[in-house]
N, CA, C and O of each residue as an XYZ file, in Angstrom:
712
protein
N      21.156    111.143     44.815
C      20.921    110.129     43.809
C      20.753    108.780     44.484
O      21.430    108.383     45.433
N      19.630    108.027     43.795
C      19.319    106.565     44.936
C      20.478    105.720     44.338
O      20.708    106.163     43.213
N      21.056    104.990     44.549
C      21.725    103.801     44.328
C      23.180    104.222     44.308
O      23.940    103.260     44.200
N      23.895    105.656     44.399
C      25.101    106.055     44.355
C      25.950    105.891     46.039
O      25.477    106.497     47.000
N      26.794    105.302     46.140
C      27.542    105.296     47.453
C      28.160    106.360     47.237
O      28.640    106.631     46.135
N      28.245    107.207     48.390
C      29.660    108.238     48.993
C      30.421    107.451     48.777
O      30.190    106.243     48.728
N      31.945    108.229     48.531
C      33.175    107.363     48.109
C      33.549    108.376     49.313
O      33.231    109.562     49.390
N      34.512    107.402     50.489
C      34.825    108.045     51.917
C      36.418    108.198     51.417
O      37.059    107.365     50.776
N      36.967    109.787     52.001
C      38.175    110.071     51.356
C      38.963    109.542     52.904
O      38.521    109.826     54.017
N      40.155    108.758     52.650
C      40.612    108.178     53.561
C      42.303    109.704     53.591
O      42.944    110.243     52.689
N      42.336    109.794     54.957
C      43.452    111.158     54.886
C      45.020    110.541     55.357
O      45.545    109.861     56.239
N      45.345    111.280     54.126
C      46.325    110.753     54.289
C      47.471    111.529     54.658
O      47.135    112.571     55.222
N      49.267    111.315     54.481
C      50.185    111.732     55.035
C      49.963    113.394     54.348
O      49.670    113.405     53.153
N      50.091    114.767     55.051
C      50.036    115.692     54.348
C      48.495    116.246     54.721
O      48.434    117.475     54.683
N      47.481    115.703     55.006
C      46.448    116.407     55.476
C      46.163    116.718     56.557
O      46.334    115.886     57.448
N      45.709    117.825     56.831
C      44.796    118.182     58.377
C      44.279    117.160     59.487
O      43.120    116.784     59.313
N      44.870    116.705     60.473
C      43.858    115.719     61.148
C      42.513    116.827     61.599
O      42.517    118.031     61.854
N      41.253    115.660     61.554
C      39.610    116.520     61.905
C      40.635    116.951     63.816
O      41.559    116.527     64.511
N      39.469    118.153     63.779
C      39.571    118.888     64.778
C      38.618    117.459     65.983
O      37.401    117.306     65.884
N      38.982    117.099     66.410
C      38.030    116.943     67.828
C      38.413    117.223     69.229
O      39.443    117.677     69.727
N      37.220    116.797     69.753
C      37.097    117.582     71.567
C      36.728    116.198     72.237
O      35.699    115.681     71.801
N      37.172    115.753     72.885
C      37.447    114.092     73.917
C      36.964    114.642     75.399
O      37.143    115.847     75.578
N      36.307    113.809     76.597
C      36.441    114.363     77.734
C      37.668    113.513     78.217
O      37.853    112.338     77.898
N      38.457    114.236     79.004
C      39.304    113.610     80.049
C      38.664    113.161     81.345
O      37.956    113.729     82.177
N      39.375    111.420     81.174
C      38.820    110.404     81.654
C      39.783    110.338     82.836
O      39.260    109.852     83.839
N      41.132    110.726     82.980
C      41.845    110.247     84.386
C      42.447    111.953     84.753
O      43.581    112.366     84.998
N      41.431    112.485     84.678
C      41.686    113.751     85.632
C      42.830    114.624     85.570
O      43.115    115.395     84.654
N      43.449    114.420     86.636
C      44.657    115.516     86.822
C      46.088    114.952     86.621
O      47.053    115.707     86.737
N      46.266    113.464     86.282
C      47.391    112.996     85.782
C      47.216    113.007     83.936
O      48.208    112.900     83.215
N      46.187    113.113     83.534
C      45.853    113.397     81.532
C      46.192    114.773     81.688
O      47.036    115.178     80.888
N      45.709    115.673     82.592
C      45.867    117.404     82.716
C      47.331    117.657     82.488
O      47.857    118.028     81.439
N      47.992    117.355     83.824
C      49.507    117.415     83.945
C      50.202    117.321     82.506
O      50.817    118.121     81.801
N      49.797    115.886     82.383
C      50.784    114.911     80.941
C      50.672    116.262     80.020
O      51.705    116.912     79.864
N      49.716    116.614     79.535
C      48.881    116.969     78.464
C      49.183    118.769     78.519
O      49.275    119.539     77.562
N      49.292    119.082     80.055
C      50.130    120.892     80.289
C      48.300    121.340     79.930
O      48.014    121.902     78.873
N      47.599    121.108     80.612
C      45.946    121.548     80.435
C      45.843    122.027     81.985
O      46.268    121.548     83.036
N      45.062    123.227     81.648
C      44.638    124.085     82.807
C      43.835    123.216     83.686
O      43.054    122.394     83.208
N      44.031    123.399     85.204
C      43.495    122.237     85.993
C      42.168    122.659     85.698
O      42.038    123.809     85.279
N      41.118    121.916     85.845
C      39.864    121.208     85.987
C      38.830    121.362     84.760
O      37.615    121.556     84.786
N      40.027    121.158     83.302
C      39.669    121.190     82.129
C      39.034    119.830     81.831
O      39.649    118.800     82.109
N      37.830    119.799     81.278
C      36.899    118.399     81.145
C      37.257    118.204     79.707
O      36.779    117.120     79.373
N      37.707    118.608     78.986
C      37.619    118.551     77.299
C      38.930    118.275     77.244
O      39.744    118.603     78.107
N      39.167    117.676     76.248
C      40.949    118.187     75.615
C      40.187    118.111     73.973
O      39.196    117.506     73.564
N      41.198    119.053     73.291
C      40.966    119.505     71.822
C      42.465    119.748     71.859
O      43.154    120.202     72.772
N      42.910    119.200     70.247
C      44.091    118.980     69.920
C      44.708    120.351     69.873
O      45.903    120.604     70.028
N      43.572    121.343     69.602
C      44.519    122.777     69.403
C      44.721    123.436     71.010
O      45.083    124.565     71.343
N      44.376    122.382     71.748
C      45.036    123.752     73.201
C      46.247    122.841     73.451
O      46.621    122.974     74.617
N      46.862    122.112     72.878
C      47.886    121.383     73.295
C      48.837    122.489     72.679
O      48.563    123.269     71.767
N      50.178    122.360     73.489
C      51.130    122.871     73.540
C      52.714    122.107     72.945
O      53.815    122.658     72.953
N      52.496    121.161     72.617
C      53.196    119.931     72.298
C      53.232    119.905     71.262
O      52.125    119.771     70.740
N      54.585    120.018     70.183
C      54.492    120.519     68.799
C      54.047    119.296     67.847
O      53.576    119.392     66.714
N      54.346    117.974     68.674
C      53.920    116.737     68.017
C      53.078    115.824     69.114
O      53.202    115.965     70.331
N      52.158    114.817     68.444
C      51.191    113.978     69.356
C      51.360    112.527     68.640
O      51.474    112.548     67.414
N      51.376    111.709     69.070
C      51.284    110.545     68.587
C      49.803    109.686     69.040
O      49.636    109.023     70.063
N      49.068    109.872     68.209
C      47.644    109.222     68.564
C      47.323    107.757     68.357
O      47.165    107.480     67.168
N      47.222    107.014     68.976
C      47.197    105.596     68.590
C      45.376    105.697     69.054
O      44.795    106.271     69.975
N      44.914    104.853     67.932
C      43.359    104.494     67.632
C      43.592    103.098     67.698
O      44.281    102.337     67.018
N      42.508    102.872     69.142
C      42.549    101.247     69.258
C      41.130    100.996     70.003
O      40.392    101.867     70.463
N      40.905     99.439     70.011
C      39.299     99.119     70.344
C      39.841     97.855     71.450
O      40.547     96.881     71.187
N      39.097     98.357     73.054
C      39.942     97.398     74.154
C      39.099     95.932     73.660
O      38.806     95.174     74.585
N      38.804     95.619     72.617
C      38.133     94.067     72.329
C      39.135     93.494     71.270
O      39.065     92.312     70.931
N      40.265     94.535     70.644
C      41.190     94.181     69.423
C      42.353     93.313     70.081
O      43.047     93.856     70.941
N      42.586     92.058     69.738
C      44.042     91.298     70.529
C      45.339     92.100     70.046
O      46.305     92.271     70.789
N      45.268     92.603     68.654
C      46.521     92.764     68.075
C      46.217     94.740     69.012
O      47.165     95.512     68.860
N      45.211     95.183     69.677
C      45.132     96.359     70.461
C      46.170     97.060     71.055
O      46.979     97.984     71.136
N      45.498     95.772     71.512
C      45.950     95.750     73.343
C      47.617     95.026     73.197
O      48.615     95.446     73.783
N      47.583     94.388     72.685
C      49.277     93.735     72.305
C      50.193     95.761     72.367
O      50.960     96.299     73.165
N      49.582     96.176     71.187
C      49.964     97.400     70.410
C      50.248     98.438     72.040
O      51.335     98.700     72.555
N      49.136     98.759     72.425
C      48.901     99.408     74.266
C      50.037     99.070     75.001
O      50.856     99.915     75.364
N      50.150     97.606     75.294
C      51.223     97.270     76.168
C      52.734     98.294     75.977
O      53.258     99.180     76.652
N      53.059     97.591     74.647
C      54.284     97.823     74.135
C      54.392     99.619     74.104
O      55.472    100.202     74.204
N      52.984    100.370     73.937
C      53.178    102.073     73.439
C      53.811    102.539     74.999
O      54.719    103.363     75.114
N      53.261    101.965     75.960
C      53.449    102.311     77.553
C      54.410    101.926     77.698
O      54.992    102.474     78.634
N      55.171    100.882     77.010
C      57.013    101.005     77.838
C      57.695    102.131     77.050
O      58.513    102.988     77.386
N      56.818    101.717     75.376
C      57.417    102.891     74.565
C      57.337    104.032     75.420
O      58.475    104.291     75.812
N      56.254    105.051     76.012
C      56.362    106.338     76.210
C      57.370    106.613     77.502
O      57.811    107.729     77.777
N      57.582    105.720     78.048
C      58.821    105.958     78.995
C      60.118    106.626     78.657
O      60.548    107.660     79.170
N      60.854    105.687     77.449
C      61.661    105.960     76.267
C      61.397    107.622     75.593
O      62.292    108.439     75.376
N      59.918    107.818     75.351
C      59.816    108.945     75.089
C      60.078    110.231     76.167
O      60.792    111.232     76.104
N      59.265    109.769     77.052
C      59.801    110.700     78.224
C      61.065    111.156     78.787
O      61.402    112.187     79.368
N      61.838    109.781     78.348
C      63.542    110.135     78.809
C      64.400    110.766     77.942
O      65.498    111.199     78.289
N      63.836    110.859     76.539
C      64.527    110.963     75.741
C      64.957    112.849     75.204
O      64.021    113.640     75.084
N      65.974    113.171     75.024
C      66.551    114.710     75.485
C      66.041    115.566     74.151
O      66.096    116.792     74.238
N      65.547    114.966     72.923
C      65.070    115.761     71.993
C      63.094    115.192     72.007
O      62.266    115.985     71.559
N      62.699    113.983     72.491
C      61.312    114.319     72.220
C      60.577    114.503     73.638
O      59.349    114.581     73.628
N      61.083    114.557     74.525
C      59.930    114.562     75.762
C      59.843    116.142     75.890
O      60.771    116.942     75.771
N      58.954    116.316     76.070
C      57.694    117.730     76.085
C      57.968    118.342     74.688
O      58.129    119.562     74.690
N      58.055    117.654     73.402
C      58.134    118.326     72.081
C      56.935    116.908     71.722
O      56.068    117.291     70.937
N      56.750    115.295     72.187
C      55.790    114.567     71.666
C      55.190    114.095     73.043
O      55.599    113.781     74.161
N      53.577    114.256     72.122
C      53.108    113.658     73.724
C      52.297    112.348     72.756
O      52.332    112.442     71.529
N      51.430    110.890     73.571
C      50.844    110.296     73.254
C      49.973    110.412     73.988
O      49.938    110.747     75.172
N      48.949    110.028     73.028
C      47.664    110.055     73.680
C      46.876    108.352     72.795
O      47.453    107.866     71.823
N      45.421    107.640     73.436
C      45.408    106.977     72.741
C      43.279    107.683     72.408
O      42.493    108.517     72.858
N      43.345    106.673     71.431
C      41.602    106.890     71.150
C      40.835    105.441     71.223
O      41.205    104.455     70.585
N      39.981    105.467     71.892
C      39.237    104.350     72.020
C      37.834    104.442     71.317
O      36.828    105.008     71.744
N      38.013    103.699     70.045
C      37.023    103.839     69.134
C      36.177    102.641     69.338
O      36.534    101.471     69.475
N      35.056    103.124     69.332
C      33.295    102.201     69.547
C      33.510    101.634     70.593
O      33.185    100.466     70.810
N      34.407    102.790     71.832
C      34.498    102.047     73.163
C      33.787    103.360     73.742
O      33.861    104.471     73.217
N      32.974    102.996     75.096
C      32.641    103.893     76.024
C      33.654    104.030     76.978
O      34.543    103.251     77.322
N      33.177    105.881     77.578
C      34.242    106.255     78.958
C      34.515    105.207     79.764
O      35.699    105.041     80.059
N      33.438    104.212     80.335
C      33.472    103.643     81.382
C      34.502    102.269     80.844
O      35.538    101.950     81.426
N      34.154    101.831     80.071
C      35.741    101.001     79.083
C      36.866    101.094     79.164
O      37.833    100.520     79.666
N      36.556    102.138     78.431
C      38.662    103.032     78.500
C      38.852    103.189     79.762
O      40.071    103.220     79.930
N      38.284    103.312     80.790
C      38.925    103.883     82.101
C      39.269    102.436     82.637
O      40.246    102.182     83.342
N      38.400    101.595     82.236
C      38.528    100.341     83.224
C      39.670     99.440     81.961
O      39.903     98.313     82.398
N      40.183     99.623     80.962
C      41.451     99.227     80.132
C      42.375     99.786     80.423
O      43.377     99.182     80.805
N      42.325    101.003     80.340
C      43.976    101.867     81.224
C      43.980    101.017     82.039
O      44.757    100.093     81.798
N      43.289    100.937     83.125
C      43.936    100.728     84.782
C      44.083     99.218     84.582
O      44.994     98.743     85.259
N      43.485     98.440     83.904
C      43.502     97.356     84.024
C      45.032     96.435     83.595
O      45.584     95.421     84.023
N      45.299     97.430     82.534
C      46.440     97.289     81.426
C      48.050     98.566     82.061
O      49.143     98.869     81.583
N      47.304     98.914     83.284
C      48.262    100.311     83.521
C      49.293    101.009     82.512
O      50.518    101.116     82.459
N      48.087    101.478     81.654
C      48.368    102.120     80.571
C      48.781    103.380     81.316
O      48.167    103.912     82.241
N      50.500    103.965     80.481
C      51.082    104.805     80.943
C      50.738    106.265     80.241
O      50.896    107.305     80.879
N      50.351    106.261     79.147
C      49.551    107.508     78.830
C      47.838    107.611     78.878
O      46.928    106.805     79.071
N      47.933    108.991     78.605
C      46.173    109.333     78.484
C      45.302    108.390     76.927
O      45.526    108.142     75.742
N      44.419    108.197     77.817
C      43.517    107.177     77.095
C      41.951    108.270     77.039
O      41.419    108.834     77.995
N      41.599    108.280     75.837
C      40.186    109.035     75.564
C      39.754    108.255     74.879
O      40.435    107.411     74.298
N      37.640    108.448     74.736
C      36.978    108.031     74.443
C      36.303    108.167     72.986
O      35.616    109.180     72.854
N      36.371    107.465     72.072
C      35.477    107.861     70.486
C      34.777    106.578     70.748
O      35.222    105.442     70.583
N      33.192    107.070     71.340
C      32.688    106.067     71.795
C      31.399    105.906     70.372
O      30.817    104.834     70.208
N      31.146    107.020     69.544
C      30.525    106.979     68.544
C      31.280    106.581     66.951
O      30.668    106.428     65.894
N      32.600    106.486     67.142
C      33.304    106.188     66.183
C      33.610    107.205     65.236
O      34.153    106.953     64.160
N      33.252    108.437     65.634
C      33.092    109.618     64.569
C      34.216    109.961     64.388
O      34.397    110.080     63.176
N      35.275    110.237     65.071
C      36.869    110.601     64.630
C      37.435    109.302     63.637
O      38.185    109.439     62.670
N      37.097    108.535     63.942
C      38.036    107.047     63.429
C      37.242    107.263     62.117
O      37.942    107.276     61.105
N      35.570    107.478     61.903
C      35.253    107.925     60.527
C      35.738    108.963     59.557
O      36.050    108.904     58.368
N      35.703    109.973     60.474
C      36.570    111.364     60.077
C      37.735    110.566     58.940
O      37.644    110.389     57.725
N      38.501    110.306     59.630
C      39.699    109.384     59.267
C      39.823    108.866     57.680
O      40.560    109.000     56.703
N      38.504    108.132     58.124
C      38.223    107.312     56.476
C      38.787    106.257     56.430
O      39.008    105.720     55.345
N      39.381    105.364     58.319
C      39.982    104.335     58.289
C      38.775    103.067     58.092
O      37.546    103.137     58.080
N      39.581    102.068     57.969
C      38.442    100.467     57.907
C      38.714     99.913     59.432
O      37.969    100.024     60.406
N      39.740     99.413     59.367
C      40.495     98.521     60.722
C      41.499     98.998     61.846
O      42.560     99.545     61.544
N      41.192     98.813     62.906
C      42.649     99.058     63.980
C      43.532     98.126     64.461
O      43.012     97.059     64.785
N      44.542     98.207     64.579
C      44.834     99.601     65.713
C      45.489    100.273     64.130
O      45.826     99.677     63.107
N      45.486    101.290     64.364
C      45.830    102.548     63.894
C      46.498    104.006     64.674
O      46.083    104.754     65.558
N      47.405    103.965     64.061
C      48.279    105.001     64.706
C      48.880    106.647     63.822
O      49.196    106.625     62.633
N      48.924    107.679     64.499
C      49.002    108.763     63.556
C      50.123    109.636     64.270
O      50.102    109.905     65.471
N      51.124    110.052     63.356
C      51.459    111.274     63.735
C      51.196    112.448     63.550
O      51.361    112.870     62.405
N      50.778    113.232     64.433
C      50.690    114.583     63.869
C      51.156    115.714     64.524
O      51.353    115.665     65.738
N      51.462    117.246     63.559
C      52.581    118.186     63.901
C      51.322    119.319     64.138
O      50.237    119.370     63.558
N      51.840    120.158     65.147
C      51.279    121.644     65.178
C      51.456    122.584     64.228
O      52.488    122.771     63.583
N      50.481    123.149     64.152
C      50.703    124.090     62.570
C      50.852    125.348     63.724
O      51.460    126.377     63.430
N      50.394    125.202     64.710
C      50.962    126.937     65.144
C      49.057    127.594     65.197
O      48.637    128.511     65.903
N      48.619    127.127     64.654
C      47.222    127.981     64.394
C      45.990    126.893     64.612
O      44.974    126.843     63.919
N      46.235    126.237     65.470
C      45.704    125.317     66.188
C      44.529    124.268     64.977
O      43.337    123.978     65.077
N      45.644    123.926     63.832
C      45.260    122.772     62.688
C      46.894    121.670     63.439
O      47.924    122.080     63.973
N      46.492    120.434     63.173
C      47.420    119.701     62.994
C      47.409    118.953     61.630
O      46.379    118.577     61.071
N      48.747    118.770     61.130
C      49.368    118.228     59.971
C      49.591    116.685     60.209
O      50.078    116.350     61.289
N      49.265    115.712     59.266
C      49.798    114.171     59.984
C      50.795    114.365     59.330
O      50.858    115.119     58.359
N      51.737    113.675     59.808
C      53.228    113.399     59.492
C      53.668    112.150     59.066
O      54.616    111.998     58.296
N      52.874    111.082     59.638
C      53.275    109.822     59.295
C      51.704    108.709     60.112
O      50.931    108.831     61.062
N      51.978    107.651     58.941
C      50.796    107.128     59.455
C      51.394    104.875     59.867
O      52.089    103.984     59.377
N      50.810    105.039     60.607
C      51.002    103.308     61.169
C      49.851    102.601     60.989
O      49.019    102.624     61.895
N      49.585    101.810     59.731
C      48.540    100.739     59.776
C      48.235     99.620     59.988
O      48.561     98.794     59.135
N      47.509     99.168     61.176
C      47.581     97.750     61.576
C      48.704     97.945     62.744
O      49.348     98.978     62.928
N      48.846     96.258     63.792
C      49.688     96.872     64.522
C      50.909     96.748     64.522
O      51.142     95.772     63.810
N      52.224     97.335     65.062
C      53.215     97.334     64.710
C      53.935     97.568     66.316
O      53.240     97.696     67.324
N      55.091     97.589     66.321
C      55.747     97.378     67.716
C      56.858     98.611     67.572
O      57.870     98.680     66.874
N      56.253     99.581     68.533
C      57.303    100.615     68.602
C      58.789    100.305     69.686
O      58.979     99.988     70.860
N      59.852    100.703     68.146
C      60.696    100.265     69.172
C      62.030    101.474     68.684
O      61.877    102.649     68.349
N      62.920    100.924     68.763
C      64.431    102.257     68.631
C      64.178    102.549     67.573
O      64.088    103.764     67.395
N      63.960    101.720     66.458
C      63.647    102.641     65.031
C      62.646    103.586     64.577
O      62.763    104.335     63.607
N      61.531    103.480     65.452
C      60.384    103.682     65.423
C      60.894    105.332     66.461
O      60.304    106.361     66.133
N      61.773    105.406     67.425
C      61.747    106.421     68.268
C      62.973    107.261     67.226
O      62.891    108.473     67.030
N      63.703    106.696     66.828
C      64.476    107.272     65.412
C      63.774    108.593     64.529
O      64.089    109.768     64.342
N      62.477    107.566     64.042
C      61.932    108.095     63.115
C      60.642    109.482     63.846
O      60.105    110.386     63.205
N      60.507    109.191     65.190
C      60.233    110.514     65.621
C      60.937    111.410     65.845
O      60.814    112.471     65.233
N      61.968    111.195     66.893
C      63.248    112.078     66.603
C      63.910    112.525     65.368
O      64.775    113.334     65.702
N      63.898    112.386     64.260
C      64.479    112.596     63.071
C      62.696    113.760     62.758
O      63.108    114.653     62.017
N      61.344    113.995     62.975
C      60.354    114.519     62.344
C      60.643    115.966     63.495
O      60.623    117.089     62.990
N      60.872    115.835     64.847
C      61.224    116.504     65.629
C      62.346    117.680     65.229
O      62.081    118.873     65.082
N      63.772    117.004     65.076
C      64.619    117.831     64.659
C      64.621    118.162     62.981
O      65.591    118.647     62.399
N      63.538    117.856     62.434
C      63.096    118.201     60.880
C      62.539    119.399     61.426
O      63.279    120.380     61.357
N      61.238    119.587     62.035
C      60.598    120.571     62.300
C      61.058    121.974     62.836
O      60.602    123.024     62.383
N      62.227    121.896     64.083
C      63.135    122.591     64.590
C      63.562    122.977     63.535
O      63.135    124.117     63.351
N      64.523    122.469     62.279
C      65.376    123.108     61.407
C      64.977    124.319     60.905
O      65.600    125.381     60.899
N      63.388    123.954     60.294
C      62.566    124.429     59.679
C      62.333    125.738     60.081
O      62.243    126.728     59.356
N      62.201    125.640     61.833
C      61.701    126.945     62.348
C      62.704    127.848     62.580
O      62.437    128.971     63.008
């Protein structure tokens, strides 16, 4: 019909995140992090092994971004040390309407402590049905290689003890469950 807009369904807490496939941009330290068979060029959310992911969607030209970046990289330290989420959450970030050669040169520049991938066409962040970043998602393994979001972060926000609370508390939710 001429003059009718698509109405874009924005997904929310409770739906499927879209399936996508990213190339890995820093090799054999994203492999390691990530438990990916060495000299895997793709990552897709369903070969992860990690019952939860924390995806932060950011653009290296956003101030409130890169603010968000800094702070996720001391955050994932915290995550790493921590005795109920390290190797149950991994982070990863998405660099939307950024190219490979971008993101690689923002990690290093920013010595970003997790894996950084490329949505250099913007098509996941559309998937989404978001407007603005940074944007952040949790999402859970269904076991059958769908992920569930769990919780969503709009705009940017500063992960800190409450924020690692509230993963740890989705963590030992999920455990109960199983």
């Amino acid at each position: 019909m001429d003059g009718v807009q698509e109405e874009k369904h924005i997904l929310a807490v409770g739906d499927t995140f879209p399936a996508c496939r990213v190339a890995v941009l820093n090799g054999d330290a994203d492999r390691e992090y990530l438990e990916l068979p060495e000299g895997t060029k793709w990552l897709q959310l369903s070969e992860l092994s990690a019952r939860f992911v924390l995806i932060q969607l950011y653009n290296t030209m956003c101030n409130d971004c890169v603010r968000e970046t800094k702070l996720l990289s001391r955050f994932f330290k915290d995550v790493e040390n921590d005795p109920v989420l390290a190797g149950q959450l991994k982070i990863i970030g998405l660099g939307v309407y950024d190219s490979n050669h971008a993101v690689v040169r923002f990690k290093k520049h920013y010595e970003v402590a997790y894996p950084l991938f490329s949505d250099k066409s913007g098509q996941i962040f559309e998937c989404l049905g978001q407007a603005e970043l940074p944007l952040a998602y949790l999402v859970r393994a269904e076991g059958d290689g769908n992920w569930t979001i769990e919780l969503i972060r709009r705009g940017y926000f500063e992960p800190d003890s409450k924020f690692l609370d509230v993963l740890r508390s989705a963590v030992i939710r999920t455990e109960e469950l199983d």
